[in-house]
C-alpha positions in Angstrom: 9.7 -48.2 22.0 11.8 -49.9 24.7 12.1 -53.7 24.5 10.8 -54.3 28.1 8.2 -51.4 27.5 6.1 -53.1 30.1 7.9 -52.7 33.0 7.9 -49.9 35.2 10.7 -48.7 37.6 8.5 -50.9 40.7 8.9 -53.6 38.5 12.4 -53.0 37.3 13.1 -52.7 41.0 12.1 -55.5 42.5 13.3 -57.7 39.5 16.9 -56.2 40.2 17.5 -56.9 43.8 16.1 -60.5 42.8 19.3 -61.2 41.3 20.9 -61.6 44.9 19.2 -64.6 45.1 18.6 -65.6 41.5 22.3 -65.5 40.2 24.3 -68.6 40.8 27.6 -68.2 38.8 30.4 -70.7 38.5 33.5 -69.5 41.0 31.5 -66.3 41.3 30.9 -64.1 44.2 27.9 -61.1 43.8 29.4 -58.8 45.9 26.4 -56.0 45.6 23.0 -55.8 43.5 21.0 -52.5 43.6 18.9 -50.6 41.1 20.3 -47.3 40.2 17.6 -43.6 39.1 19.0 -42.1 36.3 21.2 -39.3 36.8 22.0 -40.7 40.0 26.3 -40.9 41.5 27.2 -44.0 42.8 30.4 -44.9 44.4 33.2 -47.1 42.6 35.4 -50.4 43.4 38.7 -49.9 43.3 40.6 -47.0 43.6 41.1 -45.2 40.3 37.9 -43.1 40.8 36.2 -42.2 43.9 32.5 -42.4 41.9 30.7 -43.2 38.8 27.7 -41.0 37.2 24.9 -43.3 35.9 23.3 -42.0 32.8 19.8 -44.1 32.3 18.1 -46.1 34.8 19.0 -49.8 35.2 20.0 -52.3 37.8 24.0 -52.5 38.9 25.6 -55.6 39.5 29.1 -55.6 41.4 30.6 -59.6 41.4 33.9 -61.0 41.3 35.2 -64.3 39.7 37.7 -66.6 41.2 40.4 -67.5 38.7 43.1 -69.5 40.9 43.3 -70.1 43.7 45.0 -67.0 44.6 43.4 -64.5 42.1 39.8 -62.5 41.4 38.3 -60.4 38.6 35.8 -57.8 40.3 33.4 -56.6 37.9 30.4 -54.5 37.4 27.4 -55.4 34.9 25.2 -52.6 34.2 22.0 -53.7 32.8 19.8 -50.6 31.8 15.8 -50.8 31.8 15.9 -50.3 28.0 17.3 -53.3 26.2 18.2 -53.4 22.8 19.0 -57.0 23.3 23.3 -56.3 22.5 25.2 -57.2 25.1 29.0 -54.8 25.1 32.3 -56.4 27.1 34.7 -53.5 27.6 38.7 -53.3 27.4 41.3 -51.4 30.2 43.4 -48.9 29.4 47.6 -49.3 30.4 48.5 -52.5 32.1 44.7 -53.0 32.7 43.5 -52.4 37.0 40.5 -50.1 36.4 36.8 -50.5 35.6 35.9 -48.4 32.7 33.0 -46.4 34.4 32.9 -43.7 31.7 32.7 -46.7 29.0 29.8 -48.5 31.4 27.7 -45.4 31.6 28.2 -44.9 27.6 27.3 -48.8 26.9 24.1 -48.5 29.1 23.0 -45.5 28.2 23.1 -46.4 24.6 21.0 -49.7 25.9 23.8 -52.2 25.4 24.0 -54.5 28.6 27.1 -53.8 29.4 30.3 -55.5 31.5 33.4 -53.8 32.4 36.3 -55.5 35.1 39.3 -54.6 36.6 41.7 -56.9 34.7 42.3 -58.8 38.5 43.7 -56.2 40.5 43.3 -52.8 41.5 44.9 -49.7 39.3 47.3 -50.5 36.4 48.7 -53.7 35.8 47.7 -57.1 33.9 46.1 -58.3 31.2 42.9 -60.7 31.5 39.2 -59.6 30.3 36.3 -61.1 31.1 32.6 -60.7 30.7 30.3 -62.5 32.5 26.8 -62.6 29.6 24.6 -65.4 32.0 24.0 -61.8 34.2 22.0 -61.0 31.3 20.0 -63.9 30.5 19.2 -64.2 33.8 18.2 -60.5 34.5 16.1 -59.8 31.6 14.8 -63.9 31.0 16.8 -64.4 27.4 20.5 -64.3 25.8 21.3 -61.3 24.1 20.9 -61.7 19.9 24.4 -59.5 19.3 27.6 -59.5 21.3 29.9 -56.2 21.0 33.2 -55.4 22.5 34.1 -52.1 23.0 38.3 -50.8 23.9 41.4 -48.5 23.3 44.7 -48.8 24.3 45.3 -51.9 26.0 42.0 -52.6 25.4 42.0 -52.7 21.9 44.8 -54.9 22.3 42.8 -56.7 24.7 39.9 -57.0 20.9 42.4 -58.1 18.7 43.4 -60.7 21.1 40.0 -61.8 21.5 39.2 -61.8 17.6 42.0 -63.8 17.2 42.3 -66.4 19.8 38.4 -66.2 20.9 36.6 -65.8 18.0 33.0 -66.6 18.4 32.9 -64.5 21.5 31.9 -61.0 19.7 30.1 -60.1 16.4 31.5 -56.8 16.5 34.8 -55.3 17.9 35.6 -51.8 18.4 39.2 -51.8 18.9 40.5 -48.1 19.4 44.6 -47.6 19.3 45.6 -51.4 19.9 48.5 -52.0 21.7 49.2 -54.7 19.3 52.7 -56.8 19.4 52.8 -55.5 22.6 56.3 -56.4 23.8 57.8 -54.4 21.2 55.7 -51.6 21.8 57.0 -51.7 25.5 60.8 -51.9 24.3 60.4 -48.6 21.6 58.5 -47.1 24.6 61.8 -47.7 26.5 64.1 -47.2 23.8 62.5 -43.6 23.3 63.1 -42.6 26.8 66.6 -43.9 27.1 66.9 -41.2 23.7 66.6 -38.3 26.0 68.9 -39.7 28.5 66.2 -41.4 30.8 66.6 -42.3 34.2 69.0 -39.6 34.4 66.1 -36.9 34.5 66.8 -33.8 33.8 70.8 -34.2 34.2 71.3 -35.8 30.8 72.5 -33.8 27.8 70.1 -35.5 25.5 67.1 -34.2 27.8 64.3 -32.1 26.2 62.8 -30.3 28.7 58.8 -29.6 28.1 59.6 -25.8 27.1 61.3 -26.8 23.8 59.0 -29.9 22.6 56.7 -26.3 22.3 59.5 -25.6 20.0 60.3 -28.5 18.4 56.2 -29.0 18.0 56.2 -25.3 16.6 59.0 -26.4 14.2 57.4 -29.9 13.0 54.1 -27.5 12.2 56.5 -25.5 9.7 57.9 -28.4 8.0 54.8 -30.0 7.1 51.4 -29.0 8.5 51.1 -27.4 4.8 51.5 -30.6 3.4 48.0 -31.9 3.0 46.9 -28.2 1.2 46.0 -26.5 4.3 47.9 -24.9 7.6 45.7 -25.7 10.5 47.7 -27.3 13.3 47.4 -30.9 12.2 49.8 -33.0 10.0 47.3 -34.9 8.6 49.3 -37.7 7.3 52.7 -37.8 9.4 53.9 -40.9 7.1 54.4 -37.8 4.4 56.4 -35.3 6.6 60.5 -35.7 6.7 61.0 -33.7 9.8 64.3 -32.2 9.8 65.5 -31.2 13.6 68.7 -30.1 12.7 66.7 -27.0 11.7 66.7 -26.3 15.4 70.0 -26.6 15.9 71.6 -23.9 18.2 74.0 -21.7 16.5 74.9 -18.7 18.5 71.4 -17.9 19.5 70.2 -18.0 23.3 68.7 -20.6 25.4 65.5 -21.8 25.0 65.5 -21.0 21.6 67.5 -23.5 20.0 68.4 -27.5 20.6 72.0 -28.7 21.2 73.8 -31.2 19.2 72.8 -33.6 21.4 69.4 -32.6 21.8 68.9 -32.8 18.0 70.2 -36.6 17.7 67.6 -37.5 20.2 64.8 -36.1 17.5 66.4 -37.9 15.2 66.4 -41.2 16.9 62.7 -40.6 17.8 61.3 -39.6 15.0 63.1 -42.7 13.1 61.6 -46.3 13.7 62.7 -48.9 16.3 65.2 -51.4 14.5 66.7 -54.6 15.8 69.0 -57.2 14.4 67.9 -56.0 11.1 64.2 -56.2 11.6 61.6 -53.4 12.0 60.8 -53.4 15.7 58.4 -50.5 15.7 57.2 -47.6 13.7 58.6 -44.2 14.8 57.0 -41.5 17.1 54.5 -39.6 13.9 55.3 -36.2 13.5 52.6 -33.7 15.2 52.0 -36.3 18.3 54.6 -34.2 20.2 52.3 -31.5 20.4 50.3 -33.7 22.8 51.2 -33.5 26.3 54.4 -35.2 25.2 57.5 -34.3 27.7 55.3 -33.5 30.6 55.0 -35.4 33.7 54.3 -39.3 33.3 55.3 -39.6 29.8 57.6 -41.2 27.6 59.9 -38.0 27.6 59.5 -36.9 30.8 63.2 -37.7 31.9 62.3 -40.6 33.9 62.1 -44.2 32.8 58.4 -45.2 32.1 56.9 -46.7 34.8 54.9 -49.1 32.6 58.0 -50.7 30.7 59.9 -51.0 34.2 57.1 -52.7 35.9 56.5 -55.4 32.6 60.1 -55.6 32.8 60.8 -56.8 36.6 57.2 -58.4 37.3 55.8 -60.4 34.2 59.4 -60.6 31.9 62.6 -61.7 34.9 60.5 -62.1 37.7 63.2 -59.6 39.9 62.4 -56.2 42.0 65.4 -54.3 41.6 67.0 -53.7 38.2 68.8 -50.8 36.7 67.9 -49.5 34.1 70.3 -46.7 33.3 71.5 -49.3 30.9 68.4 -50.6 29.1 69.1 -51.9 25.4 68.5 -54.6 22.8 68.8 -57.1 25.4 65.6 -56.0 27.6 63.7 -56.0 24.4 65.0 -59.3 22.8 63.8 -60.8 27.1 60.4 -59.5 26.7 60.2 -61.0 23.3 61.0 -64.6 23.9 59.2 -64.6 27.6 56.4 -62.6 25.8 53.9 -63.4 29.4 50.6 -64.8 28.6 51.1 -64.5 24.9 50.7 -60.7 25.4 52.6 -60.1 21.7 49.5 -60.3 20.2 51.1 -59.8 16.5 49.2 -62.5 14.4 47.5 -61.6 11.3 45.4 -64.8 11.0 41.4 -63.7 11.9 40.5 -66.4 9.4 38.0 -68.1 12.2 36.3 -64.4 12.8 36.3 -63.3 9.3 34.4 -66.5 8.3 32.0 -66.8 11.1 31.2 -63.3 10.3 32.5 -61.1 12.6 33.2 -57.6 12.2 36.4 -55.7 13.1 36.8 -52.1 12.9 39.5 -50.1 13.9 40.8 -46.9 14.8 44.0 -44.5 15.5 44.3 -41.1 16.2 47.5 -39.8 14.0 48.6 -38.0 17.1 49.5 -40.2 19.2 52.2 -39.9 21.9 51.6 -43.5 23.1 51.3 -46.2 20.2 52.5 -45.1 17.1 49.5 -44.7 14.9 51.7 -46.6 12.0 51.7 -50.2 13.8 48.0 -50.0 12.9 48.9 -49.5 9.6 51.1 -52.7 9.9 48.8 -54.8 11.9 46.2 -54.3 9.0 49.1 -55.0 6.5 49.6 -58.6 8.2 46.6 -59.3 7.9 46.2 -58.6 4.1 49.3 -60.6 3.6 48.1 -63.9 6.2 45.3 -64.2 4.2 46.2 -62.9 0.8 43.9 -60.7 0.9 44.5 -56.7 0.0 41.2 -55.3 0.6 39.7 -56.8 3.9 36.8 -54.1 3.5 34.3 -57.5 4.1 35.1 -57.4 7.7 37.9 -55.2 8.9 38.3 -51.5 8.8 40.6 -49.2 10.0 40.0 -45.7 10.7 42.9 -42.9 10.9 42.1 -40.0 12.9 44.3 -36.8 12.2 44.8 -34.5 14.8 43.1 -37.2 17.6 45.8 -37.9 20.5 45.9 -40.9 22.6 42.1 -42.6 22.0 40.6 -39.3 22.6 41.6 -35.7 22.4 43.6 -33.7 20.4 43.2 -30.7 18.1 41.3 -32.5 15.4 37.5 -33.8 15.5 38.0 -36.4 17.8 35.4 -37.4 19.0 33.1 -40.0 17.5 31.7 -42.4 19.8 34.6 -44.3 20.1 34.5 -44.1 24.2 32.7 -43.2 27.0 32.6 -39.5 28.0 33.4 -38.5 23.9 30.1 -36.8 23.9 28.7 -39.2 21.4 26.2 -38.8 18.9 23.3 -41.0 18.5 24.0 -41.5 14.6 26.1 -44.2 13.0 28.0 -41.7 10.3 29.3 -39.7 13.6 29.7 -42.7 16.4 31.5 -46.0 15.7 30.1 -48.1 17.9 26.7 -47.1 16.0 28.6 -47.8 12.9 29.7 -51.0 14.3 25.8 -52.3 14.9 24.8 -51.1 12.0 27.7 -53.0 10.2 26.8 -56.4 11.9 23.0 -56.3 12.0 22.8 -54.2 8.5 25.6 -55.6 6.6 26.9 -52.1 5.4 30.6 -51.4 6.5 31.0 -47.5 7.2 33.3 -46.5 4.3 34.0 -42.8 6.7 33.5 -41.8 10.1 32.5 -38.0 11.0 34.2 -36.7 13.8 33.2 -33.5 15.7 36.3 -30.8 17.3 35.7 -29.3 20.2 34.8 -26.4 18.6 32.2 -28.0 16.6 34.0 -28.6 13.4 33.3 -32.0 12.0 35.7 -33.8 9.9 35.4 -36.8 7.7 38.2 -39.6 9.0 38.3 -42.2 6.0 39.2 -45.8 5.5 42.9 -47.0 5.3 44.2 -47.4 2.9 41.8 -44.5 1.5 43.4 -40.8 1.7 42.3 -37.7 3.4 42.7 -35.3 1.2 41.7 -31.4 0.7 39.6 -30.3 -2.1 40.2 -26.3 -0.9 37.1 -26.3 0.8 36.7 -29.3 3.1 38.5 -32.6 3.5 37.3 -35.9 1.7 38.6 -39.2 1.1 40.1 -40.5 -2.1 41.6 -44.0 -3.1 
């Protein structure tokens, strides 16, 4: 039975439009209040898509929040008419300038109050959340008991940061593919493209067109899809596979069948990790995430220097409009370290304050992932073992690895698990984290596996690091 049980949609109605009167916010502007039918299409702020489909009934605040003098957060609240009395902030994906309207409709409908903003400005670019929970209180006349946060990519960056600097803002985080010590990230995203000869498009020798990554993808499969006891178009753990390119290597045969010289030293520099003045940077690209839209338009490979790292670069890092980058290096990288804007690095392994106000952290990476190498999750999880001595952190942080799942979502393997809106989530906690993650916090047991579902249908159990996936001839499980 729904919490407010009581109320029907005249009364739900009424109460909603209320809040244009009712809400008086500190440096806070509500820019809209109306009550939304479910199944109803409404139209979006912003610019990065043109409407929004509303899944359950509920009442739709729009507000912005002055935060200088000269810069506003515009966000949404979506409050649905049954409250389970959790309240869900939501991350941004890339440099951060778009409300996560899949990710509101999935909180809502799943009967989280739920908040989502655009980071301060309009499509991609920045790196400030904030969730607004007196909407709540005031809407539905008391605080919420549990606070959940719910991101990938940037926003599960955007999670860690919070866990670690914030920490009594969440019970629970759901941080999906963090794009943790960022400014590193952004340099082996750069250093990958300048592999293949980037700016220079298509015109360099090093330059993989998207034609043979289907080869060298093809070729990767051969090595070492095997490996984990079973050929099925996944490289379950990439950390295991020694990909040799020069097996590609032209000799004699015709194009488009083969790699040059050239062509194979750029493999070999991308699928080795990012080293600088002796120290470990970043871990390499993992084998099998090149067959992921990798060397299409927009990505790392696609010839052309990513607009991301040229845009952190100029703006945020020297502050300049112009710069050339047919020259990027060490030095770029080592700029973006020291300047490190806002404290974006966000490479700190000390959750002490959330571990032992008992918060819960869990965790999760798809193992083919083109973006974030699914390995710095490995590492992140590492530091923390080693900040606070601690090798098993299973008492309050988990990390999931997700073979065959691309970039947060996607991907040959069974990839979807609740992790994000439009996943086609299952209302069970053994097949949708965020479930998992409740369950965790207001049950006190941890999920020891997660079962994903393929688009097909196939499920898959995805286990604990530093657990192993591993086939028994039949089906995969997880072992120690």
């Amino acid at each position: 039975m729904s919490l407010l049980s009581g109320w029907n949609y005249g009364g739900n109605y009424g109460k909603c439009l209320a809040l244009k009167k009712t809400l008086n916010l500190e440096n806070t502007t509500i820019l809209d209040v109306a009550y939304v039918a479910a199944g109803a299409t409404v139209k979006t702020q912003g610019t990065c898509v043109p409407t929004a489909h509303v899944s359950a009934p509920l009442c739709r605040v729009q507000f912005s929040v002055q935060t200088s003098t000269t810069s506003e957060v515009r966000a949404e609240a979506w409050l649905p008419d049954e409250w389970h009395g959790r309240f869900l902030g939501l991350g941004n994906g890339g440099l951060g300038g778009c409300i996560g309207y899949q990710e509101l409709d999935y909180g809502s409908a799943m009967h989280f109050a739920t908040v989502g903003t655009n980071n301060g400005h309009d499509g991609y670019g920045g790196h400030v959340f904030l969730g607004h929970a007196e909407i709540v209180e005031t809407y539905y006349g008391r605080t919420h008991a549990k606070a959940y946060y719910l991101g990938c990519s940037t926003g599960g960056r955007q999670g860690t940061q919070t866990a670690l600097k914030y920490p009594a803002d969440f019970d629970g985080i759901l941080a999906g593919a963090p794009a943790t010590d960022f400014n590193h990230l952004a340099h082996w995203t750069g250093m990958m493209a300048r592999a293949i000869g980037a700016p220079a498009g298509t015109s360099s020798p090093a330059f993989i067109p998207p034609e043979l990554w289907k080869l060298v993808a093809a070729e990767v499969l051969a090595q070492c899809d095997g490996l984990d006891g079973v050929k099925d178009g996944i490289v379950t753990e990439p950390d295991a596979c020694v990909f040799r390119p020069e097996a590609l290597l032209c000799h004699g045969q015709g194009s488009g069948t083969c790699l040059t010289l050239a062509q194979v030293e750029a493999l070999r520099t991308i699928y080795a990790p990012l080293y600088g003045d002796g120290e470990l940077l970043y871990p390499r690209l993992d084998p099998g995430a090149e067959g992921v839209y990798i060397g299409g338009p927009g990505s790392t490979f696609s010839g052309e220097f990513p607009s991301t790292v040229k845009d952190w670069l100029r703006y945020a890092v020297l502050n300049v409009t112009e710069y050339d980058f047919s020259q990027y290096g060490a030095e770029e990288g080592r700029a973006m370290e020291e300047v490190n804007p806002g404290g974006i690095a966000t490479f700190d392994g000390d959750l002490t304050a959330f571990r032992d106000r008992g918060g819960k952290f869990l965790t999760y990476h798809g193992r083919m992932d083109p973006v974030i190498p699914s390995g710095n999750s490995k590492r992140v999880y590492d530091l923390v073992a080693r900040t606070l001595g601690a090798p098993a952190l299973d008492a309050f942080y988990r990390l999931v690895l997700v073979p065959g799942m691309a970039h947060c979502a996607g991907g040959p393997g069974a990839a979807a698990f609740g992790q994000i809106g439009g996943t086609n989530a299952r209302n069970a906690s053994s097949h949708n984290a965020l479930l998992a993650l409740v369950d965790w916090v207001e049950g006190g047991a941890g999920p020891e596996t997660i079962t994903g579902t393929a688009d097909d249908g196939t499920e898959r159990v995805h286990c604990r690091y530093p657990m192993r996936s591993v086939w028994d001839g039949a089906r995969f499980g997880c072992e120690n």
